[in-house]
C-alpha positions in Angstrom: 53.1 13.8 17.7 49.7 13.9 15.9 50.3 17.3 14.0 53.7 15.4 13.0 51.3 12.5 11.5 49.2 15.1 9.9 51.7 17.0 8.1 53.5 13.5 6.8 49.8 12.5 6.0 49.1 15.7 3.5 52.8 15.2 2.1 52.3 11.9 1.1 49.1 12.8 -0.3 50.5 15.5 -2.8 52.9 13.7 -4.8 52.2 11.6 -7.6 52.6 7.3 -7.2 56.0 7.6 -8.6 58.3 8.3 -5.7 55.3 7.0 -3.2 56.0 3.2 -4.7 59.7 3.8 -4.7 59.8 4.5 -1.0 57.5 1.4 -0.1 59.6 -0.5 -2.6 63.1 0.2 -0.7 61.0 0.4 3.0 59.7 -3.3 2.4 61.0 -6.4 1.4 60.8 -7.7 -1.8 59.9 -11.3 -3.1 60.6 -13.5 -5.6 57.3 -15.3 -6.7 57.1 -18.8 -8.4 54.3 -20.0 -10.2 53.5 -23.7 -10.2 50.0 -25.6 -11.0 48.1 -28.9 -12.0 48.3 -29.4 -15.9 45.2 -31.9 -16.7 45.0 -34.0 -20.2 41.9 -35.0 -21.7 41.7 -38.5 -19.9 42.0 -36.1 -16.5 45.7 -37.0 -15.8 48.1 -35.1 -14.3 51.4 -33.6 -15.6 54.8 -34.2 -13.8 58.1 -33.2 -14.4 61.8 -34.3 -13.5 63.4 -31.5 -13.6 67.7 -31.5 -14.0 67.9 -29.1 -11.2 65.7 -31.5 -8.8 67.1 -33.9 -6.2 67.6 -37.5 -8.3 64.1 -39.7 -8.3 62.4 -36.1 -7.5 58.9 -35.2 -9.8 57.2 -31.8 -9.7 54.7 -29.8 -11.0 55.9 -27.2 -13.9 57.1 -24.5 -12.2 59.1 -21.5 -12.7 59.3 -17.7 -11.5 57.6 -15.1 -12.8 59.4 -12.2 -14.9 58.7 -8.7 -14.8 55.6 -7.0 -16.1 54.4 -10.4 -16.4 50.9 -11.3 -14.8 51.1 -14.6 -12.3 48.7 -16.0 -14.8 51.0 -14.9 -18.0 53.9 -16.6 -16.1 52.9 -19.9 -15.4 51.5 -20.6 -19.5 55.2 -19.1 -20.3 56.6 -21.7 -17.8 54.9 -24.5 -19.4 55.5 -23.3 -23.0 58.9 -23.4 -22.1 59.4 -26.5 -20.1 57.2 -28.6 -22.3 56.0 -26.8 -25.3 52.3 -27.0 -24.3 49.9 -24.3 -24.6 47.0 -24.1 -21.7 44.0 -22.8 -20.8 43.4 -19.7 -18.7 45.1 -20.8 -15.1 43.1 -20.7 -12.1 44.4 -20.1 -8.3 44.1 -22.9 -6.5 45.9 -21.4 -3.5 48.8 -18.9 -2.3 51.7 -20.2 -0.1 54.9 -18.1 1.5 57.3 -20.3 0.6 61.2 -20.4 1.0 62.8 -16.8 2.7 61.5 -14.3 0.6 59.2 -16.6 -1.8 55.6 -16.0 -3.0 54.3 -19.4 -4.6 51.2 -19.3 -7.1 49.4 -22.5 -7.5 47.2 -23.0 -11.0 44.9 -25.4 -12.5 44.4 -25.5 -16.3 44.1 -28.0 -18.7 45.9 -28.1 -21.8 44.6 -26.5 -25.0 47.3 -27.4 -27.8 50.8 -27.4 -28.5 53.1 -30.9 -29.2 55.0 -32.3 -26.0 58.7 -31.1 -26.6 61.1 -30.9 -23.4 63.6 -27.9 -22.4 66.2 -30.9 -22.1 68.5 -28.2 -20.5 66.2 -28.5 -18.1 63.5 -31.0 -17.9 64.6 -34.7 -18.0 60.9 -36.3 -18.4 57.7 -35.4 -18.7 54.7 -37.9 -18.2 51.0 -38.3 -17.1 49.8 -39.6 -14.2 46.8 -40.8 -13.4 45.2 -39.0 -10.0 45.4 -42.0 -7.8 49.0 -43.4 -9.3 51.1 -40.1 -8.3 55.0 -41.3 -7.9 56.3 -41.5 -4.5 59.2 -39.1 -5.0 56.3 -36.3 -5.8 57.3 -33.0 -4.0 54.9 -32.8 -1.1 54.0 -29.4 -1.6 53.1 -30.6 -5.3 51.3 -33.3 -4.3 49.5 -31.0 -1.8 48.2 -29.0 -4.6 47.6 -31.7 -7.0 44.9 -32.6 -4.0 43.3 -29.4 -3.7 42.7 -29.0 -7.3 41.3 -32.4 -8.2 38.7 -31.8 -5.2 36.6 -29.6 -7.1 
């Protein structure tokens, strides 16, 4: 059994990355991966979201997935672009979760940087600040779980 290890060692070894990232691509499951974060104004208030697609009286954090060729980073500005038409600051981790099935989450922190509020009304309903200590009750626990991690710094 060892020489059969050793021959499928020195195969592997020969090809190129091509066909060796195919084969762990189709031997291992893949995952979807959303990006969601903290989005800080000026006055240190927090950014939430009802989003269309939500449960009624539900708020968020700006979230989205990420695309293809897209870094995690590159992802989450696009999300909030999109959803609200603000720009940000460079994102920074604030912690990793598995989340539903097959789901990677990515939680940021950044601050905004420019850009005028203007909603994705296809799908964002509202957009407002909140201060840290005056989060909504129908805040998405994970959110607010993240909203408390990056605030602790």
């Amino acid at each position: 059994m060892e020489r059969a290890w050793q021959s499928l060692a020195r195969i592997w070894r020969l090809g190129g990355g091509g066909w060796r990232w195919r084969l762990l691509w189709l031997r291992n499951a893949t995952f979807l991966v959303g990006v969601t974060g903290v989005i800080t104004n000026e006055a240190g208030e927090v950014l939430l979201l009802r989003h269309r697609f939500w449960r009624a009286g539900t708020w968020g954090l700006p979230s989205g997935l990420a695309e293809r060729h897209e870094t995690m980073e590159e992802a989450f500005a696009r999300e909030v672009r999109e959803e609200t038409g603000l720009e940000i600051d460079a994102p920074s981790v604030v912690r990793i979760v598995s989340g539903f099935r097959l789901r990677l989450e990515v939680h940021f922190e950044a601050a905004i940087m420019g850009g005028e509020m203007a909603l994705d009304r296809r799908e964002i309903l509202e957009a407002r600040f909140f201060a840290p200590g005056e989060l909504p009750d129908g805040l998405l626990h994970a959110h607010r779980e993240t909203v408390a991690l990056a605030l602790a710094d």
